[in-house]
C-alpha positions in Angstrom: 150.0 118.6 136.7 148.6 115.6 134.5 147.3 116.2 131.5 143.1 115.7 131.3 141.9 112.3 130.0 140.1 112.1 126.7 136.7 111.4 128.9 137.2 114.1 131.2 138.1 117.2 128.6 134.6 115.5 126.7 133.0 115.9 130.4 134.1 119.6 131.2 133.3 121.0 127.5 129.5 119.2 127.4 129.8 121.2 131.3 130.5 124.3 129.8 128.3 123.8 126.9 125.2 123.8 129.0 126.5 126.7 131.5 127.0 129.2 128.5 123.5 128.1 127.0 121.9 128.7 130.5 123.8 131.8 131.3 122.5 133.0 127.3 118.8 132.3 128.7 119.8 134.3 132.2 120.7 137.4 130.3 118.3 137.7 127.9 115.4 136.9 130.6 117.2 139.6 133.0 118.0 142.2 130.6 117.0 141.9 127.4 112.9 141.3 127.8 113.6 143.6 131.3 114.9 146.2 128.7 111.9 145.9 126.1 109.1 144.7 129.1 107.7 148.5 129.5 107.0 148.6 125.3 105.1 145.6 125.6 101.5 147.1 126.6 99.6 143.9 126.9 97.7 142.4 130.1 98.7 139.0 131.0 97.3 137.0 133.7 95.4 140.2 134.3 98.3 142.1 134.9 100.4 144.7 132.7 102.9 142.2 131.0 105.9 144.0 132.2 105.0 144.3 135.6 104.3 140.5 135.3 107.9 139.9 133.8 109.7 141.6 136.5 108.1 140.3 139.0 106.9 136.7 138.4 108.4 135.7 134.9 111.9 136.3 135.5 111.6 134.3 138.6 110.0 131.7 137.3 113.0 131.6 134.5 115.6 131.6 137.2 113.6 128.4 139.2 113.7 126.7 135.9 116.9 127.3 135.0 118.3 125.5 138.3 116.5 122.9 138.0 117.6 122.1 134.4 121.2 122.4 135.7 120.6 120.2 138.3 118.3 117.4 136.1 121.4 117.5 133.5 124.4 117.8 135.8 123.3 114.8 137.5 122.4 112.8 134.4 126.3 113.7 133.1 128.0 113.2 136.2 126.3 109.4 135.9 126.9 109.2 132.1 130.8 109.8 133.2 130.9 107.9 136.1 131.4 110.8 138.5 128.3 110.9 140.3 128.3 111.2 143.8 127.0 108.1 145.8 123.7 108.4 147.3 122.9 107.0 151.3 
């Protein structure tokens, strides 16, 4: 097995850099403000706040989330010169 390139070990740990920062966000959106959402007594958009996080917030989060991946994956696969070619 060859050895990684300079570019491509600078490439994998900007990768993982931005999958552990999103996966930070996942898990305190899912459990931590989950954990806390019933002590929050607040309305919010007319609703109880923690009936709004677990059903619309957290969602929302999630949509975001993949679509910041995607935006930034995209942009580094073209930075590196690994994007994939478009028809």
């Amino acid at each position: 097995m060859q050895p990684l390139s300079e570019a491509h070990q600078r490439y994998w740990q900007k990768n993982l850099r931005i999958t552990g920062v999103l996966l930070a966000i996942w898990f305190f959106v899912t459990f931590v403000i989950g954990y806390f959402a019933r002590d929050l007594s607040f309305n919010f958009f007319g609703w109880p706040f923690s009936f709004w996080v677990g059903a619309q917030g957290a969602l929302v989060v999630y949509v975001l989330i993949i679509w910041y991946y995607a935006r930034t994956m995209n942009r580094l696969d073209q930075e590196f010169g690994v994007a994939e070619e478009e028809e």
